[in-house]
C-alpha positions as CSV (number, residue, x, y, z in Angstrom):
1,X,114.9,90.4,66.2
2,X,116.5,87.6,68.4
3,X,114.3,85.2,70.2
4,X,116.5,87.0,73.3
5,X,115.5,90.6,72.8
6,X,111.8,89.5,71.7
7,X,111.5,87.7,75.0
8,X,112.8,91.1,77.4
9,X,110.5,93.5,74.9
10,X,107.1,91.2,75.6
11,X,108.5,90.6,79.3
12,X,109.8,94.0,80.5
13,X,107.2,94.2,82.5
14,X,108.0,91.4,84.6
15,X,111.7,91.8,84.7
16,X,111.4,95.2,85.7
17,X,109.2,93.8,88.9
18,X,111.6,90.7,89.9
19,X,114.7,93.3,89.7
20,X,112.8,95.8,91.5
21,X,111.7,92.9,94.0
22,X,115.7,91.2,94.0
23,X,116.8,94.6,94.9
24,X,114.6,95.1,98.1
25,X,115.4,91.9,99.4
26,X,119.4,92.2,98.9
27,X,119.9,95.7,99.9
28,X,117.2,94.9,103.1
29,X,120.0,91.8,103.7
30,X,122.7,93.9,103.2
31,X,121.0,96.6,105.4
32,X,120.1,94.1,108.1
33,X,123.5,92.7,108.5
34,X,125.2,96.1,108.6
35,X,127.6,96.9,111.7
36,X,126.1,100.3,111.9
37,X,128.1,103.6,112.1
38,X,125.9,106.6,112.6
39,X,128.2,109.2,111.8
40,X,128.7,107.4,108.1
41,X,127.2,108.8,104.7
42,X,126.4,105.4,104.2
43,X,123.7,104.5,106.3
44,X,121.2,107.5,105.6
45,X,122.2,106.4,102.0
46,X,120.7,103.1,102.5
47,X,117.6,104.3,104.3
48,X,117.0,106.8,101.3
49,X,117.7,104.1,98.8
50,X,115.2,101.3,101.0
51,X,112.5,103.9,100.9
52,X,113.1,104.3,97.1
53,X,113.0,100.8,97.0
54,X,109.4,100.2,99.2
55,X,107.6,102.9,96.7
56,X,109.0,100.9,93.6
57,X,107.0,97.6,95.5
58,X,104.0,99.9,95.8
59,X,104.5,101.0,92.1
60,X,104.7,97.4,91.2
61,X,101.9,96.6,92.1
62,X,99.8,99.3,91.4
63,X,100.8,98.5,87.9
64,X,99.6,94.7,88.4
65,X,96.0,95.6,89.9
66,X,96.2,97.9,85.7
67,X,97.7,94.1,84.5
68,X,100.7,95.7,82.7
69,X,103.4,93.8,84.7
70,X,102.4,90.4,82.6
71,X,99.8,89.2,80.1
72,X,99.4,86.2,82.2
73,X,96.9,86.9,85.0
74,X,98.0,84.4,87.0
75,X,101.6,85.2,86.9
76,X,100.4,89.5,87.4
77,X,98.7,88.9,90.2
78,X,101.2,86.9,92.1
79,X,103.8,89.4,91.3
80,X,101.6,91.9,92.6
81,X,100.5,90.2,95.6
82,X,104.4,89.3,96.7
83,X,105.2,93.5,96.4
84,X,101.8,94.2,98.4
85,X,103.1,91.8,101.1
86,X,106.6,93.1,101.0
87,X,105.1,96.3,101.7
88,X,103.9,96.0,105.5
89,X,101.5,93.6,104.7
90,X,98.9,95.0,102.5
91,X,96.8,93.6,100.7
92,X,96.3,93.1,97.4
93,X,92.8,91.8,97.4
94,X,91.6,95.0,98.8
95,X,93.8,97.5,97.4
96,X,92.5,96.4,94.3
97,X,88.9,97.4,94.2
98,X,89.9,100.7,95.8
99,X,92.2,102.0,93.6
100,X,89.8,101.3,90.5
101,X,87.6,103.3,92.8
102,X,89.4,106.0,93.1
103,X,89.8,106.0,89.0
104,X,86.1,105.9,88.9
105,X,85.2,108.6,90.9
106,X,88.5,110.4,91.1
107,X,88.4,113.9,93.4
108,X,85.1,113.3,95.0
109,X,83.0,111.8,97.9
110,X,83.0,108.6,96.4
111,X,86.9,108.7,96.0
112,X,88.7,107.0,98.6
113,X,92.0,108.6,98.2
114,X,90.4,112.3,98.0
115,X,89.4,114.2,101.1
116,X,88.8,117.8,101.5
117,X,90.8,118.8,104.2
118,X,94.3,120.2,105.1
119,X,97.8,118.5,104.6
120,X,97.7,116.8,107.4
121,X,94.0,115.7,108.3
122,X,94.6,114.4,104.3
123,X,97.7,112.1,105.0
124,X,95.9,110.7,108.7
125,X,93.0,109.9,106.0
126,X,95.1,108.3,103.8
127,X,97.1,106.3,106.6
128,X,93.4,105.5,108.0
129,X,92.6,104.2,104.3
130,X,95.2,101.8,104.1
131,X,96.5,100.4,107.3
132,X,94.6,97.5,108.7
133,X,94.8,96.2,112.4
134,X,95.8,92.5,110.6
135,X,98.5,94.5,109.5
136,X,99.7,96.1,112.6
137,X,100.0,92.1,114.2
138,X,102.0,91.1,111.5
139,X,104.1,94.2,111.0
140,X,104.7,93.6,115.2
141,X,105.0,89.7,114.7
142,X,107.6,90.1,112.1
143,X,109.4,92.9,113.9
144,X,109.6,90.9,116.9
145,X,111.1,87.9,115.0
146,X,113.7,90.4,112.7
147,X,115.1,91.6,116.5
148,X,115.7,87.9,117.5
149,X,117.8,87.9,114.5
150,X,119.3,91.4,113.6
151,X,120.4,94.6,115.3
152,X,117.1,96.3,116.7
153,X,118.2,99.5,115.9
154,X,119.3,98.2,111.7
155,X,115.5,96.8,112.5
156,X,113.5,100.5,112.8
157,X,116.3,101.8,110.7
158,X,116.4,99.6,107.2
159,X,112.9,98.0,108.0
160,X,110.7,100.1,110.0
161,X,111.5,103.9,109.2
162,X,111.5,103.3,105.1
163,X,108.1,102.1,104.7
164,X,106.6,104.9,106.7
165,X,108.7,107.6,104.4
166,X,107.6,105.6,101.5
167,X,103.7,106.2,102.7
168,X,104.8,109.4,102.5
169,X,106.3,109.5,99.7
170,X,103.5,107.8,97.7
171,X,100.7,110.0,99.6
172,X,102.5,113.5,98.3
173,X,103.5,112.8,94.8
174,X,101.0,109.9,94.2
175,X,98.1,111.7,95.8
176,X,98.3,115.5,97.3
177,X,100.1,116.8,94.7
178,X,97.9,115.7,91.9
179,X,94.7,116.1,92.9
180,X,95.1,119.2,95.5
181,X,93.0,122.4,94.4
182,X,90.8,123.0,92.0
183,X,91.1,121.5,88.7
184,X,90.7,123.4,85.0
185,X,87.1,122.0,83.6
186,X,88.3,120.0,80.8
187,X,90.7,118.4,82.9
188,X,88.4,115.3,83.1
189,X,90.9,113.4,85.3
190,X,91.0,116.1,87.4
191,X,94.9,115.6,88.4
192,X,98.0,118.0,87.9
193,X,101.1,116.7,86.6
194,X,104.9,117.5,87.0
195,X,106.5,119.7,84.6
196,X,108.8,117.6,82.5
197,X,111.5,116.4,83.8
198,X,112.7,112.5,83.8
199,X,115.3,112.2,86.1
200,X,113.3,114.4,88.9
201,X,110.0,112.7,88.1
202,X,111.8,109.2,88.6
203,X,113.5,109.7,91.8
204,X,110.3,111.2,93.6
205,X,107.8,108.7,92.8
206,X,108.7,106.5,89.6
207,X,107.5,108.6,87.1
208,X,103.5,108.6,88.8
209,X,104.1,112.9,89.4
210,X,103.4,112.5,85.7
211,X,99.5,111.9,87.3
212,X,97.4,113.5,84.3
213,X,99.2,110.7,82.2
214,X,98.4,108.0,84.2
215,X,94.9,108.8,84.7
216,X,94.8,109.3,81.0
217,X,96.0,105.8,80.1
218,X,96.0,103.4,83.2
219,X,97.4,100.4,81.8
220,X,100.7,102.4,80.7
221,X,102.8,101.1,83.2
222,X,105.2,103.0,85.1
223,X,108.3,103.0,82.9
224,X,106.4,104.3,80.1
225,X,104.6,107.4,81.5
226,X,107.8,109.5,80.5
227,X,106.6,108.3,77.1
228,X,103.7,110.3,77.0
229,X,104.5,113.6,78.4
230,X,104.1,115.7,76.0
């Protein structure tokens, strides 16, 4: 094996996260700088393909707070912390300790992403979880500072509505889906899991409706969880 290909295999990880990352920040410039047209197939394309892009941040760095981006700690958490930033302004520091929390005591009281309640009371739970008054300034800080620059309406459109489908997206296939109901008794992680397909399981959530999997093996990170579905 080359040198080349040895360095992607041990690293694919990390490329995987700086193309997911390069991608966000081109097709939000691209977005940004669009002269809008409503009526075109285009734009609702882009705001699919930004929200896509927001849940792969998310993803990212989930898969950092498991360390399988990089083997270098250092270099894992950065990565993760730059997708948690991108992301509205989480934060990683916090995020951390709560999803191990919820892999600790996964569907009950103690498990911050579980709550026993309808659809919707769930997702306002969820929302309530993970959104922070620090991050309402800076989400209205930056917004403010985007409009000085760039089309208000390219703003809510590329920037705004995208992350809040991506919470959305990441609360139903990442969350309700998998750990709704009851659960078999030797299903110790207590999640459900998408029938097999790839190309469905990719497009709604990167591969994380494959739940039971995850739960199963944590540090497998999101690119591989096709690999175990048996």
């Amino acid at each position: 094996m080359s040198k080349i290909k040895q360095f992607f295999k041990i690293q694919k990880g990390l490329i995987i996260a700086i193309t997911i990352i390069s991608l966000w920040i081109n097709f939000m410039i691209i977005s940004l700088n669009l002269s809008l047209n409503i009526s075109s197939p285009i734009t609702y394309l882009l705001v699919i393909l930004m929200t896509h892009l927001y849940t792969g941040l998310f993803i990212t760095a989930h898969d950092a707070m498991h360390h399988s981006l990089c083997e270098n700690r250092f270099i894992n958490d950065f990565m993760g912390k730059i997708c948690t930033t991108l992301f509205a302004f989480n934060s990683y520091k916090l995020l951390k300790p709560s999803h191990f929390k919820h892999h600790r005591y996964v569907v009950t009281i103690d498990d911050p992403d579980y709550y026993e309640g309808n659809f919707f009371s769930w997702y306002y739970k969820f929302l309530k979880q993970y959104v922070s008054l620090k991050q309402i300034i800076l989400e209205s800080i930056c917004f403010n500072l985007l409009i000085l620059i760039f089309s208000t309406q390219n703003v809510i459109l590329f920037w705004v509505i995208p992350s809040l489908l991506s919470t959305f997206q990441l609360f139903y296939f990442g969350t309700y889906m998998p750990h709704r109901g009851t659960h078999e008794k030797d299903n110790i992680h207590k999640s459900n899991t998408l029938n097999k397909n790839h190309f469905r399981a990719f497009v709604s959530c990167y591969f994380f409706g494959y739940h039971y999997e995850h739960h199963d093996s944590p540090k497998t990170p999101w690119w591989g969880l096709y690999l175990l579905k048996k």
